[in-house]
LOLOKOL-892451 format. One record per atom (N, C-alpha, C): x, y, z; residue in three letters. Coordinates in steps of 0.02 Angstrom, whole numbers, plus 32768, in hexadecimal, padded with zeros to 4 digits. Each point is the difference from the previous one (the first is absolute). Example, Ala and Ser with C-alpha at 12.3 -4.5 7.8 and 13.67 -1.06 7.14 Angstrom:
<nodes>
82947EE48186ALA
7FD3803B8000ALA
802D803C8000ALA
7FEE80357FDCSER
802A803B8003SER
7FD980378025SER
</nodes>
This chain:
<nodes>
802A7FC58000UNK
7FD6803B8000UNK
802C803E8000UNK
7FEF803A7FCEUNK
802E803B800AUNK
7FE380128050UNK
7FD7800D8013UNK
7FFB802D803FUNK
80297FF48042UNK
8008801D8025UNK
80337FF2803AUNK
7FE97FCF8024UNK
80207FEC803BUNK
800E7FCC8023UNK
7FBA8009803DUNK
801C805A800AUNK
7FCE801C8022UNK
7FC780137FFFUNK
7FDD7FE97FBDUNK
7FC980297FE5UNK
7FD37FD18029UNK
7FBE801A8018UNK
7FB37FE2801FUNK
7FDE7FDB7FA4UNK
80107FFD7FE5UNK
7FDF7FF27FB0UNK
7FF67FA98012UNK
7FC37FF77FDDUNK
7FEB7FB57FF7UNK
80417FBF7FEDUNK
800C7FE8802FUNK
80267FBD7FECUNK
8071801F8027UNK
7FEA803F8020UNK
8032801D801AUNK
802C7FCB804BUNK
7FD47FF48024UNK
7FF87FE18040UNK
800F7FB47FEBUNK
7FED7FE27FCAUNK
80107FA97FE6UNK
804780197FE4UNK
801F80257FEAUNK
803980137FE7UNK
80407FFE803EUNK
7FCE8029801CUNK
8037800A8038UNK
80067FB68035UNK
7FE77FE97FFBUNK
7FF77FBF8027UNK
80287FD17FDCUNK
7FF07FF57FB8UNK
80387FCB7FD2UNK
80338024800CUNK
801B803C800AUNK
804A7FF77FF4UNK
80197FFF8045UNK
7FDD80188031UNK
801E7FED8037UNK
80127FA68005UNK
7FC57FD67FDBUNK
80097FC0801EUNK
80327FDA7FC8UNK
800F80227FE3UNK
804C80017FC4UNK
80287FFB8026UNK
80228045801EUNK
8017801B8021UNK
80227FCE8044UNK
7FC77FDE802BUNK
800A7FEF801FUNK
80267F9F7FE7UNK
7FDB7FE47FBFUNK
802B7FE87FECUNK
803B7FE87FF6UNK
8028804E7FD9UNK
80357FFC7FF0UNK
802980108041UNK
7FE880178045UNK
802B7FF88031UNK
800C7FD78014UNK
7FD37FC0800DUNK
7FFB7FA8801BUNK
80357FEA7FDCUNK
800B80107FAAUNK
802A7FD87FECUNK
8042802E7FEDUNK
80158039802AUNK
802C80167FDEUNK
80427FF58025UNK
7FFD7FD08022UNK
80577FEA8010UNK
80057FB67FDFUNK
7FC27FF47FD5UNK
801D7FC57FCAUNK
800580267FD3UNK
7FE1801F7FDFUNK
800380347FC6UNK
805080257FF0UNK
8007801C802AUNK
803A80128005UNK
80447FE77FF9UNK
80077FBD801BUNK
803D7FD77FEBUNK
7FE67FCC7FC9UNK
7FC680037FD1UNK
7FFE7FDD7FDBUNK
80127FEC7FBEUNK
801E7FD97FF6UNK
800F7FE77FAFUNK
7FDC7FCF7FE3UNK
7FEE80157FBEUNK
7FDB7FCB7FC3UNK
80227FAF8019UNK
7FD57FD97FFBUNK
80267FAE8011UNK
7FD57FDD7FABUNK
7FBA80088016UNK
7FF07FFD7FAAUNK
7FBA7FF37FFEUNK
7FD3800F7FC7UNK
7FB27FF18002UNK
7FFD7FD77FEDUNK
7FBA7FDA8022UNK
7FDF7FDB8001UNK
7FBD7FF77FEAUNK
7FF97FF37FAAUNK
7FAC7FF37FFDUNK
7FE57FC68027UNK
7FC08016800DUNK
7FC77FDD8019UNK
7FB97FF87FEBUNK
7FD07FE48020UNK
7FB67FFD7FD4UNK
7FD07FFE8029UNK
7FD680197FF6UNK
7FC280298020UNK
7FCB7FC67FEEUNK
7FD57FDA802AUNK
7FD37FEA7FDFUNK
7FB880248012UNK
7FEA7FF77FB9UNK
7FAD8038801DUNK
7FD37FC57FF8UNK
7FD4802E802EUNK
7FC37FDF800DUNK
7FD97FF57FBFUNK
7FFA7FBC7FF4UNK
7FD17FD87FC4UNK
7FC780147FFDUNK
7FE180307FC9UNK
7FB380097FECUNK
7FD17FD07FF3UNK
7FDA80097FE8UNK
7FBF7FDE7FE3UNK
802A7FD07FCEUNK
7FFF7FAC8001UNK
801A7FE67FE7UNK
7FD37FF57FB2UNK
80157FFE7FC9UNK
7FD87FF87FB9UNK
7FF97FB77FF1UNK
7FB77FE58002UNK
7FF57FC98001UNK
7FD57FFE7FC1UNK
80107FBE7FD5UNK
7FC780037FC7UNK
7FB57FF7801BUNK
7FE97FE98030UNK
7FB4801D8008UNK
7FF18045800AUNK
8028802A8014UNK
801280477FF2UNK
7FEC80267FC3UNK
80277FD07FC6UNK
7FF880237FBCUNK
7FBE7FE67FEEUNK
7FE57FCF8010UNK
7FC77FEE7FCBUNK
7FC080367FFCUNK
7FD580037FD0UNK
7FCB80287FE3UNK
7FF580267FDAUNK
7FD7801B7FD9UNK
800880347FC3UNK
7FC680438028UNK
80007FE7802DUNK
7FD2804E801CUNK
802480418002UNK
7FF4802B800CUNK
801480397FDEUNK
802580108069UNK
7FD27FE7801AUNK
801F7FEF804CUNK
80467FD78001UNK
7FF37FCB7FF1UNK
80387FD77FE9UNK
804B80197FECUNK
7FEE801D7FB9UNK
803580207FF0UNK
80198031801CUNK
7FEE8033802FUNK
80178033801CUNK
801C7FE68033UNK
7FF67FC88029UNK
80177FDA803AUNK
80567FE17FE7UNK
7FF77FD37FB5UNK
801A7FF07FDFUNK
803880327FFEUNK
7FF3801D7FE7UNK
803680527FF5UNK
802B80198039UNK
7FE1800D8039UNK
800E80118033UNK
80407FCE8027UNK
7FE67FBF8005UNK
80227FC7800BUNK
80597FF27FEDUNK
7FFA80157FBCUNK
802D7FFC7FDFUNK
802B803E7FFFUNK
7FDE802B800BUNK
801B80487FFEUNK
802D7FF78043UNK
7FE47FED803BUNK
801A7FEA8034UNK
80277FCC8008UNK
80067FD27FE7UNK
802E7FD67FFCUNK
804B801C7FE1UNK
7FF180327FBAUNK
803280177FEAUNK
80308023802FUNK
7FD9802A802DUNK
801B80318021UNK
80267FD68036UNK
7FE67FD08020UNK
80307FE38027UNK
80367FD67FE6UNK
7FFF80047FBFUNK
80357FDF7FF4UNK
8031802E7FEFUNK
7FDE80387FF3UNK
804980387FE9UNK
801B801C804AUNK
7FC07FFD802AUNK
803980118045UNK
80237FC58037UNK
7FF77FC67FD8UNK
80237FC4801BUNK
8050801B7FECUNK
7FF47FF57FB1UNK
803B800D7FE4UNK
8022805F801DUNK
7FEF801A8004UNK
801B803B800BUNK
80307FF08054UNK
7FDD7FE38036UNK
80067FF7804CUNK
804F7FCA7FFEUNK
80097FEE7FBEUNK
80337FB67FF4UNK
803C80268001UNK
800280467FD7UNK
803C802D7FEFUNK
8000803B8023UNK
7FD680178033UNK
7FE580488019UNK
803E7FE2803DUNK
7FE27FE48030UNK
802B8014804AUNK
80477FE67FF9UNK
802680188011UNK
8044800B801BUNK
80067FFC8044UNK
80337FD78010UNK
801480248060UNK
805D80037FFEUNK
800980418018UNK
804380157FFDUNK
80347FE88042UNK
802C7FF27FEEUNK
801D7FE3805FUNK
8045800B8002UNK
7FF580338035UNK
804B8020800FUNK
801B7FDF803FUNK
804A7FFE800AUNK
80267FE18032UNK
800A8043802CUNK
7FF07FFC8047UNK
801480518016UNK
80267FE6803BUNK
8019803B8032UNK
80227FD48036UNK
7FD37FD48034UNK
7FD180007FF6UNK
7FD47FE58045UNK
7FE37FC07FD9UNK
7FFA7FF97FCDUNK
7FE87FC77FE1UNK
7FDC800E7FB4UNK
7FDB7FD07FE7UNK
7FF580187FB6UNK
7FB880148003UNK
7FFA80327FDBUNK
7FB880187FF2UNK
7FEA7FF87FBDUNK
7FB77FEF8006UNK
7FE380047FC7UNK
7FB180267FEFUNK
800C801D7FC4UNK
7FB280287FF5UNK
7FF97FE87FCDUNK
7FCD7FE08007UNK
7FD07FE07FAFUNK
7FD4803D7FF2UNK
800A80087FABUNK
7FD9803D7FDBUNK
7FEF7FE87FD6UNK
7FBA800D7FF4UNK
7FC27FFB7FC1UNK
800180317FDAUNK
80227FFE7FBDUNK
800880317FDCUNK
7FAD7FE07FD1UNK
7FE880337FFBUNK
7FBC80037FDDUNK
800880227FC9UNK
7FF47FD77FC5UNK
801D801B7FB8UNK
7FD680287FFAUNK
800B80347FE9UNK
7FE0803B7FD2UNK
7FE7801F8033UNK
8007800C804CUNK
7FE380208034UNK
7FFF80538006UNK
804680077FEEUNK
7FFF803E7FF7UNK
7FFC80158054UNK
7FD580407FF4UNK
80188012806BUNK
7FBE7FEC800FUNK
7FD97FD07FF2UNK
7FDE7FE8801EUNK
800A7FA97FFCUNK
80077FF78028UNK
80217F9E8017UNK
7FA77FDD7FF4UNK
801E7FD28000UNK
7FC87FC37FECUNK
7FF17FE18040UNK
7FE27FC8800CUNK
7FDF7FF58041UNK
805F7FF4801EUNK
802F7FC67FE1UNK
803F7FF68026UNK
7FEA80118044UNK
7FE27FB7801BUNK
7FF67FEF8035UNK
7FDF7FB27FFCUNK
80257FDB802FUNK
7FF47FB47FF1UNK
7FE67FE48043UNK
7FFD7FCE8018UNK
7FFF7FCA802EUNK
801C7FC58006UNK
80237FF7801DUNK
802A7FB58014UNK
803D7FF97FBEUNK
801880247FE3UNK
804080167FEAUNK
804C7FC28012UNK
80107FDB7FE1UNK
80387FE28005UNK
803780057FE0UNK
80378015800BUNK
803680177FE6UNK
80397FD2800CUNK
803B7FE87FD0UNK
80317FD6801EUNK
802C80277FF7UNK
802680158047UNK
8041801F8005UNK
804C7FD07FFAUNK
802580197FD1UNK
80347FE2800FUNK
804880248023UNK
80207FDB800AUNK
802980208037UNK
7FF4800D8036UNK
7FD57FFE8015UNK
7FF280058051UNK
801E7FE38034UNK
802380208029UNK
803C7FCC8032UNK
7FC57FB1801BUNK
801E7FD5801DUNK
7FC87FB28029UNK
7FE4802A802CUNK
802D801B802EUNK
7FD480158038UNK
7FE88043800CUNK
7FE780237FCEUNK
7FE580377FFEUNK
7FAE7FFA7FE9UNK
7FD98019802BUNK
7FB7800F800AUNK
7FEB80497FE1UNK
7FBE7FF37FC9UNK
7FDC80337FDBUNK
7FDA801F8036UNK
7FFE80367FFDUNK
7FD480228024UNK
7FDB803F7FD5UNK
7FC07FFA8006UNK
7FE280497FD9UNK
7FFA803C802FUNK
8024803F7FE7UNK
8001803D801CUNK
7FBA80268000UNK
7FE08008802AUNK
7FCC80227FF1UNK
7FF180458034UNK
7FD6801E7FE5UNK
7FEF804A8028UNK
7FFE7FEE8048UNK
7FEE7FC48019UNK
7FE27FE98048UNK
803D7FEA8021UNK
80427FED7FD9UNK
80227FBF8022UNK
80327FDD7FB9UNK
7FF97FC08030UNK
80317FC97FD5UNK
7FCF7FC57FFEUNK
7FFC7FF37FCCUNK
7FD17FD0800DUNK
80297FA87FD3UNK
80097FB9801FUNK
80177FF17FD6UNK
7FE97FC17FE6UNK
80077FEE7FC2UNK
7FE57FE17FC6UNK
80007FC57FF1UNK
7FE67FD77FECUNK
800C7FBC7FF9UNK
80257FF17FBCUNK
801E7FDD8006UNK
803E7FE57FE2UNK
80117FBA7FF3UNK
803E7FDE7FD0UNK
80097FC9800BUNK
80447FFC7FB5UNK
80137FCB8024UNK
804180097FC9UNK
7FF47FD67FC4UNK
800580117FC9UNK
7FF27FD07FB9UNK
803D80047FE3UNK
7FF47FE57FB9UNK
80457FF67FDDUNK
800680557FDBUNK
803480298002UNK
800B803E7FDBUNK
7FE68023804CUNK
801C7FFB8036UNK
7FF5803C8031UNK
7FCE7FD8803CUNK
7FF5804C8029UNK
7FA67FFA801AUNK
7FE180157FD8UNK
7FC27FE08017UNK
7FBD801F7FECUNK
7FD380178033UNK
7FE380417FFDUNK
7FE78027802AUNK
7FB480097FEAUNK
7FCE80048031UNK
7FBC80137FE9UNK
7FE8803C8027UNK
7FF6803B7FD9UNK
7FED80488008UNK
7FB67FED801FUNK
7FCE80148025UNK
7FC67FE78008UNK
7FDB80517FCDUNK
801D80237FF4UNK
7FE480387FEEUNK
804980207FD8UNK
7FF0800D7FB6UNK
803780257FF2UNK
7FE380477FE7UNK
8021803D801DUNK
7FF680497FE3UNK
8020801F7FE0UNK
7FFD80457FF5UNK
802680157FE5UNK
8036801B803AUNK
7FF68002803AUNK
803C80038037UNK
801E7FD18030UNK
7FF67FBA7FD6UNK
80177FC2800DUNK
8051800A800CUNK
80217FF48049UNK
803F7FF08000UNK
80157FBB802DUNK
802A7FD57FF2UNK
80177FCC8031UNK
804E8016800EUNK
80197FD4803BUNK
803A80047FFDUNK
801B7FB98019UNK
80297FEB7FF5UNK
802F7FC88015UNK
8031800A8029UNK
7FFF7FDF804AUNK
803880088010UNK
7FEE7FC68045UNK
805D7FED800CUNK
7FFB7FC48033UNK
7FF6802F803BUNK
801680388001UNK
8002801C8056UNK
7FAB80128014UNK
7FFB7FD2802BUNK
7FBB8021801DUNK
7FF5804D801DUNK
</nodes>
């Protein structure tokens, strides 16, 4: 918004509130931030929630009902398949080595978003980290706390499950409690 920070104007007060809770953010993580270096990204995959599945008793009829149902169906089916495929190449998670242990922020780049982002927001999110020391524990950083994550070791790393991923999703790794 051009108007000031200070202005009483509609949507002034939600402004000032997101950037404070930015703000407060980038302070939680800024003594990883600060000593951090690129280690390397990591794609991952989002699975969405399955629509109206297209069944041939679905398609059948020549009613003029029919076909518009018909239409619709398919129209919908298309669409989830182009945002299946989009969710396969969209998220990234970046993971830096810092002194306290390794951090990671998974980002949903939403094609063609422009400055307005797409939903990039998931549920139950699994990511396999590699490199992660044996005895180092994921923990998600959040506005409240530390909260930490269930896990388990596979072949190519851990694998971690986000129960919620945002757009201010951070974890960190590290053995020191």
């Amino acid at each position: 918004s051009p108007s000031s920070l200070e202005s009483e104007a509609p949507g002034a007060q939600e402004r000032k509130l997101a950037l404070a809770q930015i703000n407060m953010r980038l302070e939680q993580l800024e003594p990883f931030l600060a000593t951090a270096r690129l280690q390397s990204q990591i794609p991952f995959t989002v699975k969405l929630p399955s629509g109206t599945p297209v069944k041939q008793m679905n398609l059948i009829g020549n009613s003029e009902r029919a076909q518009d149902n018909r239409e619709l169906l398919m129209r919908e089916r298309d669409n989830q398949l182009r945002r299946q495929e989009q969710v396969t190449r969209e998220p990234e998670a970046a993971l830096f080595r810092t002194e306290y242990g390794q951090l990671l922020i998974p980002i949903w780049y939403g094609e063609s978003a422009g400055f307005v982002p797409a939903q990039l927001a998931a549920n139950d999110v699994n990511i396999t980290v590699a490199g992660v020391e044996e005895t180092a524990v994921p923990w998600e950083v959040t506005p409240t706390g530390l909260k930490s994550l269930k896990h388990k070791r596979v072949t190519g790393g851990m694998q971690i499950t986000l129960p919620r991923l945002d757009l201010t999703t951070a974890v960190i790794f590290t053995a020191d409690p």
